[in-house]
C-alpha positions, 0 to 999 in steps of 0.5 A: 132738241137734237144730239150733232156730232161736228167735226171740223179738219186741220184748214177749218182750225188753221189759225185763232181767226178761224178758231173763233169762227168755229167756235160762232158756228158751234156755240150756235147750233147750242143756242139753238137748242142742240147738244153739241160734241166736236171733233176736232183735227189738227191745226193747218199743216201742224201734223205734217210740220211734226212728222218733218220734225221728227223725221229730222231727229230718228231717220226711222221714228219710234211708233209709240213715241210717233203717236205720242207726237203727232196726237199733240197736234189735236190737243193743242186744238181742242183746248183752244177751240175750248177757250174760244168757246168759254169766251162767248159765255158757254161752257165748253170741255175737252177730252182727249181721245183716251179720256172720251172712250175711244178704245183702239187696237194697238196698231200704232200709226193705223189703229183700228177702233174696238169700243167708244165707251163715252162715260165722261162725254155723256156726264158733261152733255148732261151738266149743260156743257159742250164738249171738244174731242181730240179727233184722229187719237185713241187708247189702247187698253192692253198696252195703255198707250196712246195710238193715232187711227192714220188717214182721215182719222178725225172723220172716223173719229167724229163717226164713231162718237156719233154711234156710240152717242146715237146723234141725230146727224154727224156734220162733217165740215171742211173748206168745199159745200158738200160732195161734189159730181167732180173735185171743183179744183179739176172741174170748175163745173161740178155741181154739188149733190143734195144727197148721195147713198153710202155705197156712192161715197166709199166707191168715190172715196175709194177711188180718189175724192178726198171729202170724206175718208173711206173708214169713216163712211164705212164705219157710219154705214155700217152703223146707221150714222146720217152724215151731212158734209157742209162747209166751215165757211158758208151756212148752206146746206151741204150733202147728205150722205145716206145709208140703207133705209135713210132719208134726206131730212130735206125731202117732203114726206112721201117722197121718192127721189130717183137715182141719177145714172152718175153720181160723180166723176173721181180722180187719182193720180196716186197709183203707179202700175207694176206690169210683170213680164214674161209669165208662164202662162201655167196655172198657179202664176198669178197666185204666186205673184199675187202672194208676193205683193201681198207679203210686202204690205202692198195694196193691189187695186187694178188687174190686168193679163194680156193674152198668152201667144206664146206660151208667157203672158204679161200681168199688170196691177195697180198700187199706190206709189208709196207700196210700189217700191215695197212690191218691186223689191219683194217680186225681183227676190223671188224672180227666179221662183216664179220665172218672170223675165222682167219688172216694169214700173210706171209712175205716171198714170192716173185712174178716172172712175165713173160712180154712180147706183143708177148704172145698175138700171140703165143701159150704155153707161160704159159707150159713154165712157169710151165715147168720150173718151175716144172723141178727146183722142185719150187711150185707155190703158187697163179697165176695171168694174163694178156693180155701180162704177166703172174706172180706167187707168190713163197717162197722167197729163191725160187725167184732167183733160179725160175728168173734164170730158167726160163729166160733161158727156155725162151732163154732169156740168153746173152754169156756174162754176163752183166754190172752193173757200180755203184750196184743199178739200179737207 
């Protein structure tokens, strides 16, 4: 008997049809022998229809009483789930984020988890039942009010319980079969990988794949968590992604399986670029500048300065769209201080990144790259690397075009197309 952690997200839990078929593939796995403990997110669109509502009634929304809202979304699911479990003739019980252990800081919007203490989820695994956990939503412990952990909360949910239980696997299903070299919707193409490392999945989840949530690879990393990410609507098997030292439960005993030079191809089309006009080329600029951006909440990805000819220089960076205005707003205060001539912002770029562990070992990754992208007639506008990625920021309208070129210069492309069963990834 193994101990699975599933979690299911908002299009696998959309309405009671797709309910009930989650509870057949969870009251499955428990006839076959399995505990079972679930996360589950929001139904559809509902955290999405709530943050609109509340945004019609407080032009700026209270934090606390934002999470109050929005952690509403999980509970309507998880007692539904619940009930559909109870119909099949097994017993199923449900538990918020606070009453499963799931302690947080007090970050509201954007907590981060401290401690799972699942006293009350172990003592109902015991007693026979299976157990539904609100995804996305913790406590904590100072203030003793609810929070909600932001972005991919569900996943990181699912992983932390996973930890704290010592579960065997953490599946993590959603509306595509596993990881994929590409995102299906771009590249009709991609095939689906067996397996991929850890270190993999967070370069492709840093850099716009949208299957599985960046904190939660990071927090199964960097606690030994075997994630399988299969899909709600098919039984094969998905895509093993594996930490350091683990195996693919798939392969033969004794074998070894080699890298591939590329392991997908991601795209991003959510980053603007800031370029900084007119620098003194003096040391301590760039630092000046760099202490500004940070001051205003904004997240720099990519960094580029042009060489100085007379004297100034120009730096451009990458952020999301969403902290740009933040960061204008931040340097244009303090222009006269560092002595920049101008702002320029450019919201229409998209990032193309290259993954893959296998690029440590073999030569002329990076000529591919730009070959193919130089045969397709596409510029490039800024480069930035890594150990085991390699990623460009191009004209948005380019980015498909430049995905799908270079995924096949790369020999990444399938015979058959592949199958995407709902249409948003998650």
């Amino acid at each position: 008997m193994a101990l699975i952690v599933q979690k299911y997200g908002g299009s696998s839990v959309a309405d009671a049809e797709s309910i009930k078929r989650v509870a057949k593939r969870i009251v499955d796995t428990r006839r076959a022998g399995h505990d079972v403990v679930v996360a589950v997110s929001a139904m559809g669109d509902t955290t999405d229809e709530l943050l609109d509502l509340a945004n019609e009634v407080a032009p700026i929304p209270a934090p606390r009483e934002l999470d109050m809202l929005l952690s509403s979304g999980e509970r309507i699911s998880m007692a539904l789930l619940a009930m559909a479990i109870h119909s099949m003739g097994f017993e199923a019980r449900s538990f918020t984020g606070s009453q499963a252990g799931m302690i947080t800081d007090s970050q509201h919007g954007a907590a981060r988890i401290v401690d799972v203490t699942p006293v009350r989820l172990r003592e109902a695994l015991d007693e026979g039942a299976i157990v539904i956990v609100a995804g996305f939503q913790g406590f904590n412990r100072d203030t003793r009010d609810i929070t909600t952990l932001g972005r991919g909360g569900s996943d990181t949910t699912a992983v932390a319980l996973a930890a704290a239980l010592d579960a065997d696997v953490c599946e993590i299903y959603s509306d595509v079969d596993g990881i994929f070299t590409a995102d299906p919707r771009v590249i009709p193409k991609a095939q689906k990988l067996d397996q991929i490392t850890s270190e993999e999945m967070l370069e492709l989840a840093a850099n716009g794949a949208k299957v599985l949530y960046i904190r939660a690879v990071e927090y199964a990393r960097r606690h030994g968590v075997l994630i399988h990410a299969r899909s709600t609507f098919s039984s094969a098997e998905g895509t093993y992604v594996l930490g350091e030292g683990m195996k693919n439960p798939r392969e033969a005993e004794g074998a070894v399986m080699e890298e591939p030079i590329v392991a997908g191809v991601a795209t991003d089309f959510s980053q603007a670029k800031i370029t900084v006009a007119g620098v003194p080329d003096v040391p301590g600029k760039a630092a000046e500048i760099f202490k500004i951006v940070a001051k205003s909440g904004a997240n720099v990805d990519m960094i580029v300065q042009n060489v100085s000819a007379t004297g100034r220089t120009d730096i451009s960076f990458t952020v999301p769209k969403a902290d740009a205005a933040a960061a204008l707003k931040a340097l244009a205060g303090d222009q006269d201080e560092v002595g920049f001539t101008n702002l320029i912002h450019d919201d229409q770029i998209g990032k193309l990144s290259v993954v893959g562990a296998g690029m440590r070992t073999h030569s002329g990754v990076s000529a591919t790259l730009f070959e193919a992208l130089s045969e397709g007639g596409i510029n490039i506008e800024m480069i930035s690397t890594s150990e085991i990625r390699i990623s460009v920021v191009l004209r948005d309208t380019d980015l498909a075009e430049a995905a799908r070129t270079v995924h096949k210069a790369y020999g990444l492309d399938g015979e058959d197309e592949a199958t995407v069963h709902a249409g948003t990834g998650r």
